[in-house]
Each structure stands twice: as structure tokens, then as C-alpha cells.
mmJSON file of the N, C-alpha and C atoms, coordinates in Angstrom:
{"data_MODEL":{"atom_site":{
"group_PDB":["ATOM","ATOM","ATOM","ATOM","ATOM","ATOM","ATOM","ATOM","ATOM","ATOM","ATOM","ATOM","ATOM","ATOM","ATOM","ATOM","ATOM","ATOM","ATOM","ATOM","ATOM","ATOM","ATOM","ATOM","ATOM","ATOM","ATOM","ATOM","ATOM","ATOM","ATOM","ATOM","ATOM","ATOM","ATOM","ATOM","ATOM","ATOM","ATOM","ATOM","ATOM","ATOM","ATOM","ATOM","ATOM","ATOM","ATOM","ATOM","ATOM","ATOM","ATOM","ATOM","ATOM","ATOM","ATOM","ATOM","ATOM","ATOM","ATOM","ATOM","ATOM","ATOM","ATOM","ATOM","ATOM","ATOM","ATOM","ATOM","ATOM","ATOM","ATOM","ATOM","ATOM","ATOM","ATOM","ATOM","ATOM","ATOM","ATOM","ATOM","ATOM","ATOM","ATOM","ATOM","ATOM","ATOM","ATOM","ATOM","ATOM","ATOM","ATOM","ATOM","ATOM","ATOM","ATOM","ATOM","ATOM","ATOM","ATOM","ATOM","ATOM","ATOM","ATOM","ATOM","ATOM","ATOM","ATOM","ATOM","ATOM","ATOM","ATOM","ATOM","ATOM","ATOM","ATOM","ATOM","ATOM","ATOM","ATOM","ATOM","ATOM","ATOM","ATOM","ATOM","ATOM","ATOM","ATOM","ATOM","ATOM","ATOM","ATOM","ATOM","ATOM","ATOM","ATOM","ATOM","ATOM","ATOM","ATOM","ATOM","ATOM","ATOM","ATOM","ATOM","ATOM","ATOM","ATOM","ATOM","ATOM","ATOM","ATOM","ATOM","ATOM","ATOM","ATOM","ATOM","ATOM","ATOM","ATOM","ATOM","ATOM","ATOM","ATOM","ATOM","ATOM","ATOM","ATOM","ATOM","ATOM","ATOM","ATOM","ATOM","ATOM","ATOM","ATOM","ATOM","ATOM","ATOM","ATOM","ATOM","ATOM","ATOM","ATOM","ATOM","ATOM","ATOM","ATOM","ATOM","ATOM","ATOM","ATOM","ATOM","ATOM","ATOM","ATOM","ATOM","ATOM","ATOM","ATOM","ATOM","ATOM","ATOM","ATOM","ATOM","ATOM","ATOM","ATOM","ATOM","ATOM","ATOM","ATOM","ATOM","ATOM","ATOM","ATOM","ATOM","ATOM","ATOM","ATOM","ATOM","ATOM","ATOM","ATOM","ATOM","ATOM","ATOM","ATOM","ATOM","ATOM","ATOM","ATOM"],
"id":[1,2,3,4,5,6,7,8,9,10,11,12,13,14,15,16,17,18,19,20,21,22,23,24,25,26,27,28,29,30,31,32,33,34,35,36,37,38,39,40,41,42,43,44,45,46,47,48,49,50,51,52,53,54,55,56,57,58,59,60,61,62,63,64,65,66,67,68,69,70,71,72,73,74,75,76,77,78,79,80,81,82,83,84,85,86,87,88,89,90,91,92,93,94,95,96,97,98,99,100,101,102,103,104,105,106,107,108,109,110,111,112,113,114,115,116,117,118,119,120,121,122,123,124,125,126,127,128,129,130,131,132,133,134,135,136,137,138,139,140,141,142,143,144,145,146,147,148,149,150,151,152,153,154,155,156,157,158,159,160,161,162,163,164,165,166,167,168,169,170,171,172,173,174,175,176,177,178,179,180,181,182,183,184,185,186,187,188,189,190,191,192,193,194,195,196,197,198,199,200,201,202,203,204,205,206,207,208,209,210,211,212,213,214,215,216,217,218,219,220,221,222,223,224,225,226,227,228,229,230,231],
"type_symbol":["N","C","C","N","C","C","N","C","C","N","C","C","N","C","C","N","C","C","N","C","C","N","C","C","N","C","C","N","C","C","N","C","C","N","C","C","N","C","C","N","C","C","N","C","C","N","C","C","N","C","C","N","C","C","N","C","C","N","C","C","N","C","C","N","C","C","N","C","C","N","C","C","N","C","C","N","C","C","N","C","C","N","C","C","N","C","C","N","C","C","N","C","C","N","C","C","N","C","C","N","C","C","N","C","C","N","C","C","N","C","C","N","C","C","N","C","C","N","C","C","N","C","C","N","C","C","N","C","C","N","C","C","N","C","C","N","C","C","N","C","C","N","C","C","N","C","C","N","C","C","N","C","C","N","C","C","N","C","C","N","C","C","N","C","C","N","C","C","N","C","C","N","C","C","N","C","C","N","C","C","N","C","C","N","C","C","N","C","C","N","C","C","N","C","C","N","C","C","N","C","C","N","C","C","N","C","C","N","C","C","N","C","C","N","C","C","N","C","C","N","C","C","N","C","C","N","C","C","N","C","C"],
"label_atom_id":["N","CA","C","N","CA","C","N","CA","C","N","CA","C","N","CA","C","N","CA","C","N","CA","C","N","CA","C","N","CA","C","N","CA","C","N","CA","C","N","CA","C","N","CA","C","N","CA","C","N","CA","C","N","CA","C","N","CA","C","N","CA","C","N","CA","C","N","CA","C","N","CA","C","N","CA","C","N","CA","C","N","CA","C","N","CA","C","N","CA","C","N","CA","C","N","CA","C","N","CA","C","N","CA","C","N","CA","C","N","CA","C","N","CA","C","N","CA","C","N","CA","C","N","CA","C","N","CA","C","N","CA","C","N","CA","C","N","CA","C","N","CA","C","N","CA","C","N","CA","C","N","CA","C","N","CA","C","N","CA","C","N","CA","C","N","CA","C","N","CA","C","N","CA","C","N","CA","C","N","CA","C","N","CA","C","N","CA","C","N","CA","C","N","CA","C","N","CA","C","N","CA","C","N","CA","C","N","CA","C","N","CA","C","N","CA","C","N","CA","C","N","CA","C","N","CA","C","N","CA","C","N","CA","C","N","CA","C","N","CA","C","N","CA","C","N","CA","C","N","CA","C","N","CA","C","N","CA","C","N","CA","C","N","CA","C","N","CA","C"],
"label_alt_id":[null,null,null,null,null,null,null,null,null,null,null,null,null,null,null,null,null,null,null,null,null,null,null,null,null,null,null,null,null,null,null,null,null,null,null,null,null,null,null,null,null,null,null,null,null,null,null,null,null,null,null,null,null,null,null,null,null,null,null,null,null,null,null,null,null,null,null,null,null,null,null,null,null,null,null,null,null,null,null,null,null,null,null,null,null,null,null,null,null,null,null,null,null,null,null,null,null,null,null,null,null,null,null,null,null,null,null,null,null,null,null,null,null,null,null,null,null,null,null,null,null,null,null,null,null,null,null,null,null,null,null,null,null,null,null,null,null,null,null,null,null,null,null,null,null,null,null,null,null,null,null,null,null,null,null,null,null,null,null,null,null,null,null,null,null,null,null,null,null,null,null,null,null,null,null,null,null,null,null,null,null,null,null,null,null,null,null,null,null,null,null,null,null,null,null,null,null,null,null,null,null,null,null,null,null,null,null,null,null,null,null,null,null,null,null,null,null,null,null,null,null,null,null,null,null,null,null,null,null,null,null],
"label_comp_id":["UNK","UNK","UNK","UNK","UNK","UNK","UNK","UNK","UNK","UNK","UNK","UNK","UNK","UNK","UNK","UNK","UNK","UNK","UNK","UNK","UNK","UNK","UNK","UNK","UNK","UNK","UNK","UNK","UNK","UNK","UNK","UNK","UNK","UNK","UNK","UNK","UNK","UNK","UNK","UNK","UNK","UNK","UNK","UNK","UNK","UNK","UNK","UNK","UNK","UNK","UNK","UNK","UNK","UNK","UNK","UNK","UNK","UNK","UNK","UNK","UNK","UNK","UNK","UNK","UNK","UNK","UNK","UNK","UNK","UNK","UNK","UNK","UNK","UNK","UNK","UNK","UNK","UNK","UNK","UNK","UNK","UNK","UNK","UNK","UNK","UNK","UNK","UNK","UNK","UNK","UNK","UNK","UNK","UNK","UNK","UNK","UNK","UNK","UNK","UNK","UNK","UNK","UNK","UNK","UNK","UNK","UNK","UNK","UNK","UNK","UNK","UNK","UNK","UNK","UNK","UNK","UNK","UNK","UNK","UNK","UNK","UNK","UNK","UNK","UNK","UNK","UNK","UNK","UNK","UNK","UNK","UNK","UNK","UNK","UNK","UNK","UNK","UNK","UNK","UNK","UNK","UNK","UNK","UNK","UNK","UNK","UNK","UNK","UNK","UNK","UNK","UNK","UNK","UNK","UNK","UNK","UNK","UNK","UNK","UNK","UNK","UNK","UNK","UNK","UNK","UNK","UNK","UNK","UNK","UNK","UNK","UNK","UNK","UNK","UNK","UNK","UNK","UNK","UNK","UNK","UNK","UNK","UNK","UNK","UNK","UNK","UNK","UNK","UNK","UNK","UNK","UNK","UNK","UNK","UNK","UNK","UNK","UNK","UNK","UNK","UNK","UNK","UNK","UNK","UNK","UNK","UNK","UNK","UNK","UNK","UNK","UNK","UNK","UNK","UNK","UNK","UNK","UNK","UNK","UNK","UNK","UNK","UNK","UNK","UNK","UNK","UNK","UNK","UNK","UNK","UNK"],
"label_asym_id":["A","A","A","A","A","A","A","A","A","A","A","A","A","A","A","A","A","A","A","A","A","A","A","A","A","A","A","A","A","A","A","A","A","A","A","A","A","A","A","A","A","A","A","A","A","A","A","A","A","A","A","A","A","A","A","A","A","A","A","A","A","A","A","A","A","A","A","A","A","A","A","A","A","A","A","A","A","A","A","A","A","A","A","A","A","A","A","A","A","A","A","A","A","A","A","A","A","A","A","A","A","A","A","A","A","A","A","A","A","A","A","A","A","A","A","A","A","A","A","A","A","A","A","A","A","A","A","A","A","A","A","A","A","A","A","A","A","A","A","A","A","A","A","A","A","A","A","A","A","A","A","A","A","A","A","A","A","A","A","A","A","A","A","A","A","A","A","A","A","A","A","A","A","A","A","A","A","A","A","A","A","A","A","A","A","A","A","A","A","A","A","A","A","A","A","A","A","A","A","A","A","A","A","A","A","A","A","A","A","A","A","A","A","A","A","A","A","A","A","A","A","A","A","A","A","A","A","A","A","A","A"],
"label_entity_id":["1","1","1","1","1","1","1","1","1","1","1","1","1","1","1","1","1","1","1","1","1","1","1","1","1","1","1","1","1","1","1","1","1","1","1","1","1","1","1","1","1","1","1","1","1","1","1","1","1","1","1","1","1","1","1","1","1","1","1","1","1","1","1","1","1","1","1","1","1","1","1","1","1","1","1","1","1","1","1","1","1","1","1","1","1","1","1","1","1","1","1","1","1","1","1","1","1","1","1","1","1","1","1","1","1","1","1","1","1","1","1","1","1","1","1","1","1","1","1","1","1","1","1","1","1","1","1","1","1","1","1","1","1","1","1","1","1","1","1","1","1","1","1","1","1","1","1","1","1","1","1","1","1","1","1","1","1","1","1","1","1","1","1","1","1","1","1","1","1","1","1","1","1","1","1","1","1","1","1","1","1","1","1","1","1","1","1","1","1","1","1","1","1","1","1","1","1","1","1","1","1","1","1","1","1","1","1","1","1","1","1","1","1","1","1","1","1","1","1","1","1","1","1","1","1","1","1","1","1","1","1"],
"label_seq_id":[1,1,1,2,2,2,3,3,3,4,4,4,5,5,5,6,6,6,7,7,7,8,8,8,9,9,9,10,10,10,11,11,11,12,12,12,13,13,13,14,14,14,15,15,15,16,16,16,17,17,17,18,18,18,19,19,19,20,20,20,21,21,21,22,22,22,23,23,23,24,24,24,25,25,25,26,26,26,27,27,27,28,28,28,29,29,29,30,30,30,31,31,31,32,32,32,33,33,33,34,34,34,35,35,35,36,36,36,37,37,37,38,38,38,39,39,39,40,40,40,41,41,41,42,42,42,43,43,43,44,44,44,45,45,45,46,46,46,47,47,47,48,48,48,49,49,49,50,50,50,51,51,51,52,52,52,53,53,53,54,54,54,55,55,55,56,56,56,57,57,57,58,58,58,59,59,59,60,60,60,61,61,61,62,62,62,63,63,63,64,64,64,65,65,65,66,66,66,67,67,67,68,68,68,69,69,69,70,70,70,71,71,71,72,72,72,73,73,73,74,74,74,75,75,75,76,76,76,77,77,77],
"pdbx_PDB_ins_code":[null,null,null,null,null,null,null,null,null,null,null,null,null,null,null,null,null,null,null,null,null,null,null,null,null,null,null,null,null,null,null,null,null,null,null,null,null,null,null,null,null,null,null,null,null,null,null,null,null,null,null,null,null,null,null,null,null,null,null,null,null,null,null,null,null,null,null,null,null,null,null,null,null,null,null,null,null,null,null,null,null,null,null,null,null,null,null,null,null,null,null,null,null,null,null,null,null,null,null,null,null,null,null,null,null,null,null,null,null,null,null,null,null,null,null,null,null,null,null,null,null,null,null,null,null,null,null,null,null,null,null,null,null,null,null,null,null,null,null,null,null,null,null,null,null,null,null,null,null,null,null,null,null,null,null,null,null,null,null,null,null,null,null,null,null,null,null,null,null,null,null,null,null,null,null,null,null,null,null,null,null,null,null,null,null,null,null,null,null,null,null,null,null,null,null,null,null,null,null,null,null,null,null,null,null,null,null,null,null,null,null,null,null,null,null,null,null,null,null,null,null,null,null,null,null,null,null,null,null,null,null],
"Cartn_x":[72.187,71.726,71.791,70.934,70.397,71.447,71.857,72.342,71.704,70.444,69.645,69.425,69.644,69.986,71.369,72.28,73.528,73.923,72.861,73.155,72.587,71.501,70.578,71.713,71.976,73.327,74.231,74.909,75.794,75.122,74.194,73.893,73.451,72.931,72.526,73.824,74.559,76.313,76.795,76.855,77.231,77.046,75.278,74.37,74.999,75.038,75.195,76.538,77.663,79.069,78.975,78.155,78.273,78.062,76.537,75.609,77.256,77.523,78.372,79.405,80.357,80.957,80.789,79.468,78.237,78.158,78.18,77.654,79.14,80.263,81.65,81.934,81.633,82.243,80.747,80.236,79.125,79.8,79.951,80.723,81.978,82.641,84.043,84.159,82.821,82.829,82.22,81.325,80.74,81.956,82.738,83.985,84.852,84.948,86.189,85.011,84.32,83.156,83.72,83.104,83.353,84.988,85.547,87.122,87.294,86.586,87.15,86.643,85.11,84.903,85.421,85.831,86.288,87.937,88.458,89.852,90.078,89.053,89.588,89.52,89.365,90.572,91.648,92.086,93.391,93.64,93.549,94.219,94.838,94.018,95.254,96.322,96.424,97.913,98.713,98.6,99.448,99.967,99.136,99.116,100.39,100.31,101.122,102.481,102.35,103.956,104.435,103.759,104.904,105.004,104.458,104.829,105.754,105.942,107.127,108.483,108.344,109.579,109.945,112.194,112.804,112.311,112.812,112.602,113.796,113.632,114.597,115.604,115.097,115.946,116.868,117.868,119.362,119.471,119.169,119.525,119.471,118.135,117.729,118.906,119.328,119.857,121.104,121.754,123.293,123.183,122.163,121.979,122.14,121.026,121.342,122.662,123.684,124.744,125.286,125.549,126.22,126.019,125.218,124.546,124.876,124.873,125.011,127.218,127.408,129.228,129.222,128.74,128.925,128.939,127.777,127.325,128.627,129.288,130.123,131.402,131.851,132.774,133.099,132.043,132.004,131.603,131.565,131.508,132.893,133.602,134.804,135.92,135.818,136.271,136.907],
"Cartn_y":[81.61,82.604,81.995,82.346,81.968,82.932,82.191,82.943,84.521,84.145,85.2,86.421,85.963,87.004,87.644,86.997,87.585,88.17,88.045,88.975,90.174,89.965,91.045,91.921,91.385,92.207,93.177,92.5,92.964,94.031,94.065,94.912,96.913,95.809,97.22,97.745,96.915,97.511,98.453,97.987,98.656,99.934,99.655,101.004,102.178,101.457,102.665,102.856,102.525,102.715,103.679,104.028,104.246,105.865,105.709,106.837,107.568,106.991,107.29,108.66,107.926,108.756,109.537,109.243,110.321,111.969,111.698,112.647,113.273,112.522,113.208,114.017,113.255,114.383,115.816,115.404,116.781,117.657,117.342,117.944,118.781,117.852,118.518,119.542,119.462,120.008,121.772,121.683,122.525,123.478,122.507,123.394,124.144,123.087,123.877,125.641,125.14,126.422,127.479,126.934,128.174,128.818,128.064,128.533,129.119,128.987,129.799,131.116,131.291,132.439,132.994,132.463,133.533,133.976,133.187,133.6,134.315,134.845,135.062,136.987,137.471,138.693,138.434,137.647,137.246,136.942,136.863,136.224,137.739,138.489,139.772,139.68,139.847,139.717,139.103,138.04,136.66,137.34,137.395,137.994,139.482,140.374,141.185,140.679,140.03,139.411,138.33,137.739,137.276,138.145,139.124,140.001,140.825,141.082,141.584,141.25,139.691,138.669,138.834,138.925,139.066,137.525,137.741,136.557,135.925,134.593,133.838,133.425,134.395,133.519,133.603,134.579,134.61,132.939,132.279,131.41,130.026,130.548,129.418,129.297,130.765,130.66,130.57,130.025,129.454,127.965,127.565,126.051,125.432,126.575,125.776,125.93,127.079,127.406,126.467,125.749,124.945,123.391,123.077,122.488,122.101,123.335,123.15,122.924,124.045,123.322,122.088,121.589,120.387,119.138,119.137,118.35,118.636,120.343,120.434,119.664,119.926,119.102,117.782,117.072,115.569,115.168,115.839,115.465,116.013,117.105,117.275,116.692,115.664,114.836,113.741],
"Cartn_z":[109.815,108.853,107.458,106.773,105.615,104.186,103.146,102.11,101.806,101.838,101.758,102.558,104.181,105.528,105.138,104.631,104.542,103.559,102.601,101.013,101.322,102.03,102.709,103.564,104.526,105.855,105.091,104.191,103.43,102.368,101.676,100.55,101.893,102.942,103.723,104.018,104.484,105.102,103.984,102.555,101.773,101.56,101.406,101.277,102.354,103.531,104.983,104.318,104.223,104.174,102.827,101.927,100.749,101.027,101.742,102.21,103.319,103.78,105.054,104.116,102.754,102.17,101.094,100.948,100.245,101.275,102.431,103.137,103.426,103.519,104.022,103.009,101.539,100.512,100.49,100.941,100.293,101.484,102.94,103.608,103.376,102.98,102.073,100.983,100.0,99.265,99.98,101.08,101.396,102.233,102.681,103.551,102.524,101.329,100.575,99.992,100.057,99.223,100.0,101.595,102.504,102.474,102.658,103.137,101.343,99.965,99.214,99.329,99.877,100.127,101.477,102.614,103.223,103.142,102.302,102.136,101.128,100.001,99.157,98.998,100.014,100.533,100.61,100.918,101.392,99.913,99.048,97.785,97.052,97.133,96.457,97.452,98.294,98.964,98.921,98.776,98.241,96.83,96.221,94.414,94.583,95.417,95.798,96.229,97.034,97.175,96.462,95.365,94.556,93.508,93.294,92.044,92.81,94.306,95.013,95.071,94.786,94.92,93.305,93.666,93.061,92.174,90.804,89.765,89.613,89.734,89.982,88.538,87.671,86.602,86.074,86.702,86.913,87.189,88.723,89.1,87.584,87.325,86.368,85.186,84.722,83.468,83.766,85.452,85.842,85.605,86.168,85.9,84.739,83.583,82.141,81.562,81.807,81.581,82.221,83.3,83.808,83.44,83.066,81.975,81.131,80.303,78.465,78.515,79.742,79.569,80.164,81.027,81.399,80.331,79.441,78.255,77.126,76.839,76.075,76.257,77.879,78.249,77.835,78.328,78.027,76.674,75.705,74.457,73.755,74.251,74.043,74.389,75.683,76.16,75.718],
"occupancy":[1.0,1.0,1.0,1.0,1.0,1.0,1.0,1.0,1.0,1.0,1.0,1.0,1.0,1.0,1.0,1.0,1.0,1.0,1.0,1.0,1.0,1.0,1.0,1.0,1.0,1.0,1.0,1.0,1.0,1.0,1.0,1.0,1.0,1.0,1.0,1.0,1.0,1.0,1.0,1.0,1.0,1.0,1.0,1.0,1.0,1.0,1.0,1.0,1.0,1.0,1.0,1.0,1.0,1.0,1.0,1.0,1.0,1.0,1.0,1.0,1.0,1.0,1.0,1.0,1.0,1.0,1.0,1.0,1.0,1.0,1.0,1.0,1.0,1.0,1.0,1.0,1.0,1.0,1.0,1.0,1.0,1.0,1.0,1.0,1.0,1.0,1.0,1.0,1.0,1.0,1.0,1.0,1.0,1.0,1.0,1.0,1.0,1.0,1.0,1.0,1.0,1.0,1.0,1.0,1.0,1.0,1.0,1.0,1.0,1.0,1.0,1.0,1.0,1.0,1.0,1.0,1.0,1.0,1.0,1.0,1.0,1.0,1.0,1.0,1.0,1.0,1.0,1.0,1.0,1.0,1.0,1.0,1.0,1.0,1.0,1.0,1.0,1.0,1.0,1.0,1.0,1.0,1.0,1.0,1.0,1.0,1.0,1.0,1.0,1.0,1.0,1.0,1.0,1.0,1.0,1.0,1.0,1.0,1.0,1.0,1.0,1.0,1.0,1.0,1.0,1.0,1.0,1.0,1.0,1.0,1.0,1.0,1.0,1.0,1.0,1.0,1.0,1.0,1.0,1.0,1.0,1.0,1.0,1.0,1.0,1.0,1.0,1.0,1.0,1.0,1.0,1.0,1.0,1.0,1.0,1.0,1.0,1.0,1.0,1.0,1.0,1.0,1.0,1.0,1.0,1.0,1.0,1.0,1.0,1.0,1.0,1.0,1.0,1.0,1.0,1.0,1.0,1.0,1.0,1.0,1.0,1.0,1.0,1.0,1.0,1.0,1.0,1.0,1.0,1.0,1.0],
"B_iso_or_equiv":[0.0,0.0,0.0,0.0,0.0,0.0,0.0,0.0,0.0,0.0,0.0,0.0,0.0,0.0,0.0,0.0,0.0,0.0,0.0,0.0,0.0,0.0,0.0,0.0,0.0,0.0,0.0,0.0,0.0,0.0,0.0,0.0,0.0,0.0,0.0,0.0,0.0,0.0,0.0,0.0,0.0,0.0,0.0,0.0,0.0,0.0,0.0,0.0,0.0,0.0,0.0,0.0,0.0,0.0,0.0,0.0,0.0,0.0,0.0,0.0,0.0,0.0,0.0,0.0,0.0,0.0,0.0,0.0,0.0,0.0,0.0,0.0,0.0,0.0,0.0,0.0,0.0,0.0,0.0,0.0,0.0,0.0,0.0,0.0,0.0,0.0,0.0,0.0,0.0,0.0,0.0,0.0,0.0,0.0,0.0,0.0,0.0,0.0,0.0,0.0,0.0,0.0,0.0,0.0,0.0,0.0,0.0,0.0,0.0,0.0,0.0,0.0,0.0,0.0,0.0,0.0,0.0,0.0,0.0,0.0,0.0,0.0,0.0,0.0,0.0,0.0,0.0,0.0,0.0,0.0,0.0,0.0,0.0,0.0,0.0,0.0,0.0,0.0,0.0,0.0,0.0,0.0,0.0,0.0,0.0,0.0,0.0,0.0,0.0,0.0,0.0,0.0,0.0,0.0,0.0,0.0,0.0,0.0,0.0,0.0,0.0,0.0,0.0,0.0,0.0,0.0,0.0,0.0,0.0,0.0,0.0,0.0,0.0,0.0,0.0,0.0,0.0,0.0,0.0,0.0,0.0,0.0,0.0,0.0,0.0,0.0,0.0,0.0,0.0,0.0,0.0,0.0,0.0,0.0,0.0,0.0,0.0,0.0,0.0,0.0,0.0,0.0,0.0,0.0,0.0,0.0,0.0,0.0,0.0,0.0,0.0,0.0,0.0,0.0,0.0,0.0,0.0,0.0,0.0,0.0,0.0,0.0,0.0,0.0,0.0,0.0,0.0,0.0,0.0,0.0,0.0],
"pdbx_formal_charge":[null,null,null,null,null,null,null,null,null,null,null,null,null,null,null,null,null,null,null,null,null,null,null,null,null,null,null,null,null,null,null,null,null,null,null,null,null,null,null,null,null,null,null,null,null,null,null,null,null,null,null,null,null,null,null,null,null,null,null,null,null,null,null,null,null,null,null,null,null,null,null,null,null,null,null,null,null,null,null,null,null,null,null,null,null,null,null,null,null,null,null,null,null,null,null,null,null,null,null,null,null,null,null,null,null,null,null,null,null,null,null,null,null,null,null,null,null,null,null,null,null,null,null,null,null,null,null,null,null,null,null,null,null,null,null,null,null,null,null,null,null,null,null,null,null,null,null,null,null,null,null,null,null,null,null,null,null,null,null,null,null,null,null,null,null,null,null,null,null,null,null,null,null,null,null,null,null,null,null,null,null,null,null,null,null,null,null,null,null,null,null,null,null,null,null,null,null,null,null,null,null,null,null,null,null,null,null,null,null,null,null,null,null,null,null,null,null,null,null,null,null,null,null,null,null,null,null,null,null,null,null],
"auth_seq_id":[1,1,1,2,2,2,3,3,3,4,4,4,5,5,5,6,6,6,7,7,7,8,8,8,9,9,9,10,10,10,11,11,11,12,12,12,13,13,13,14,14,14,15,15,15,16,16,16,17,17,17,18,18,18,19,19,19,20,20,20,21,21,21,22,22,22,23,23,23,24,24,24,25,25,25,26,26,26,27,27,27,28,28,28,29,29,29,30,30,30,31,31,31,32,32,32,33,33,33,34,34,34,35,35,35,36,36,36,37,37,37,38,38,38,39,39,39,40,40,40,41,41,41,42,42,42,43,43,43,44,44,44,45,45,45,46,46,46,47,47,47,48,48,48,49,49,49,50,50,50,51,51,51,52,52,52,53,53,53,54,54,54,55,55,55,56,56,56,57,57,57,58,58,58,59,59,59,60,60,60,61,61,61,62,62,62,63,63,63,64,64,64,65,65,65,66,66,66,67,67,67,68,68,68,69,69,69,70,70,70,71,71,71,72,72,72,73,73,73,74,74,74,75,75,75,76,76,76,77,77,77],
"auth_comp_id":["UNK","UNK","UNK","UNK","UNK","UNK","UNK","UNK","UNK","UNK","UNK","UNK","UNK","UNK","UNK","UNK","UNK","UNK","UNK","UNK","UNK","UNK","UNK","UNK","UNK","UNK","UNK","UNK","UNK","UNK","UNK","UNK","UNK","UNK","UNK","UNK","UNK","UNK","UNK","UNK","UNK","UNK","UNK","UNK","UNK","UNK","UNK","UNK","UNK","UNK","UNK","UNK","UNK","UNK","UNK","UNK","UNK","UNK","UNK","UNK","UNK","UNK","UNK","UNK","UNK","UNK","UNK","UNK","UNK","UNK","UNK","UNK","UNK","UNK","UNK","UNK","UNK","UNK","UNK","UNK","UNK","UNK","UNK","UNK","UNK","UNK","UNK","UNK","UNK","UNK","UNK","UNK","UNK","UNK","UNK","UNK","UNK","UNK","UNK","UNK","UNK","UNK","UNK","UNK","UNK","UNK","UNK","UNK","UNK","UNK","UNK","UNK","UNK","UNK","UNK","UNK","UNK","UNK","UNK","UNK","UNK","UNK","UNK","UNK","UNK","UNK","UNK","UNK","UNK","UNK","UNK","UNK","UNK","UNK","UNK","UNK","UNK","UNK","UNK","UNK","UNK","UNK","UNK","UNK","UNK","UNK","UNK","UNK","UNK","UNK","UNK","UNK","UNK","UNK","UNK","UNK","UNK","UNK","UNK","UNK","UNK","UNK","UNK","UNK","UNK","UNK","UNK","UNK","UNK","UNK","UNK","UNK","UNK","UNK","UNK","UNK","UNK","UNK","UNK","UNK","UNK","UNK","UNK","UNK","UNK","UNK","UNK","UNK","UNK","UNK","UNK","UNK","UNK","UNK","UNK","UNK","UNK","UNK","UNK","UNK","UNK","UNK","UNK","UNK","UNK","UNK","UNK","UNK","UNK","UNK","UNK","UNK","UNK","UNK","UNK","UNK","UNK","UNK","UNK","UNK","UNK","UNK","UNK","UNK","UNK","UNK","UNK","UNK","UNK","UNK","UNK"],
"auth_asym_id":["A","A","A","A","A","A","A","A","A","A","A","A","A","A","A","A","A","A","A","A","A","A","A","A","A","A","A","A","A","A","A","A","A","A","A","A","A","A","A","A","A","A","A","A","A","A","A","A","A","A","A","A","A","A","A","A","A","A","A","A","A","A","A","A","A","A","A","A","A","A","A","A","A","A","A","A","A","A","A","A","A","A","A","A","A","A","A","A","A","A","A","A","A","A","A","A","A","A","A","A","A","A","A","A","A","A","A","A","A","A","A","A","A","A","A","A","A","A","A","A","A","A","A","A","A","A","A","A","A","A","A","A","A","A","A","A","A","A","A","A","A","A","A","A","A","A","A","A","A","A","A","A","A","A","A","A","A","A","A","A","A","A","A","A","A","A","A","A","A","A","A","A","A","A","A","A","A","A","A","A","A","A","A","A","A","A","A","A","A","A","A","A","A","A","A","A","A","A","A","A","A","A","A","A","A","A","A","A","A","A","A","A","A","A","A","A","A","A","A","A","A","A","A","A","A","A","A","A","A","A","A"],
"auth_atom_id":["N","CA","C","N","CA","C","N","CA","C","N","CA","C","N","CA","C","N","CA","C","N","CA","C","N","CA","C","N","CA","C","N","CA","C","N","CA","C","N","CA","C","N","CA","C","N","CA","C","N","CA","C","N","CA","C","N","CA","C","N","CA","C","N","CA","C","N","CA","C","N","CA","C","N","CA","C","N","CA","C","N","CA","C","N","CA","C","N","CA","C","N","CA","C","N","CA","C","N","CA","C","N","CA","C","N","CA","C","N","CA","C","N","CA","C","N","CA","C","N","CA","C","N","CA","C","N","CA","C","N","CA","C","N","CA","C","N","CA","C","N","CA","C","N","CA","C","N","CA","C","N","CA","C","N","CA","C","N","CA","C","N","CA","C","N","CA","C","N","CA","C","N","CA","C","N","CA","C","N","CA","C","N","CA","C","N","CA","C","N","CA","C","N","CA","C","N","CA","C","N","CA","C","N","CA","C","N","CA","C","N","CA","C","N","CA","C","N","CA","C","N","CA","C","N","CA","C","N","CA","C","N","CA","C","N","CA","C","N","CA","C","N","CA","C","N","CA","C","N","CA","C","N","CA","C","N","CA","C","N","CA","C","N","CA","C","N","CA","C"],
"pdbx_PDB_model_num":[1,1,1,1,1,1,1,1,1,1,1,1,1,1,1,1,1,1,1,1,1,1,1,1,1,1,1,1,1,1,1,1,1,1,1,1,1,1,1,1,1,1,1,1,1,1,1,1,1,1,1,1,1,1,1,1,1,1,1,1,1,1,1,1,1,1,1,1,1,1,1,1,1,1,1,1,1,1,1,1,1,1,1,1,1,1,1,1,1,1,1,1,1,1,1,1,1,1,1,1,1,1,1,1,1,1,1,1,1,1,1,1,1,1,1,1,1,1,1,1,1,1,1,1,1,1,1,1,1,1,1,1,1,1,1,1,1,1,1,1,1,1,1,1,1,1,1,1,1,1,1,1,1,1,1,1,1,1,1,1,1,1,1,1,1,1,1,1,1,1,1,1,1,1,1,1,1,1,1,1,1,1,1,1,1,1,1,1,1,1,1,1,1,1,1,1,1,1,1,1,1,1,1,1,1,1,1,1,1,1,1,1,1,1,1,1,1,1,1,1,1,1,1,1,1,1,1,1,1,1,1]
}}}
């Protein structure tokens, strides 16, 4: 095979491999479309139970408290 047969082989390989993940993403994109429209009943409900769920920021404001003495400690130290 000739430089020329094989610049040729290769530029088509590319092309197909290119075309190949040209077509997976238009795919992908067409699935995510669908699955946003058929789930998105389902999205107030979700939206309902975290406005159901207790708020965590008791927990949060032990941490920074535990925290801010920890830092006091060791500078009092």
C-alpha cells in the first residue's frame, strides 16, 4: 500500500469513528430530552419531600461550634 492508500484508510476510519460518536451523542441527547419529559411529574414530589425533611442546621451549627472551640483551645494552649 501506497502512502497515499493509507492516508486515504485512515482519514475514512476517522470520518466513520467521528460520524460513529456524532450519532451516540444526538442519541444521548434525545434520551436525556425524553426521560426529562417523562419524569418531570415526578419532580413536584421530590420538591415535596425535601421541603418535608427536617433542616439540618442544628447539626451544622454543632460542627462550627466544635470548631470555633477547638481553634480557641489551641490558641489558648
Amino acid at each position: 500500500m501506497s502512502n497515499a492508500e493509507l492516508l486515504t484508510a485512515g482519514i475514512k476510519l476517522m470520518v466513520c469513528g467521528m460520524g460513529i460518536v456524532f450519532v451516540f451523542l444526538v442519541i444521548m441527547i434525545g434520551a436525556m430530552n425524553l426521560l426529562r419529559v417523562v419524569l418531570a411529574p415526578f419532580a413536584d414530589a421530590l420538591d415535596e419531600k425535601k421541603a418535608a425533611a427536617p433542616a439540618k442546621q442544628t447539626d451544622d451549627l454543632a460542627v462550627v461550634a466544635a470548631a470555633v472551640a477547638a481553634v480557641d483551645l489551641e490558641r489558648n494552649h
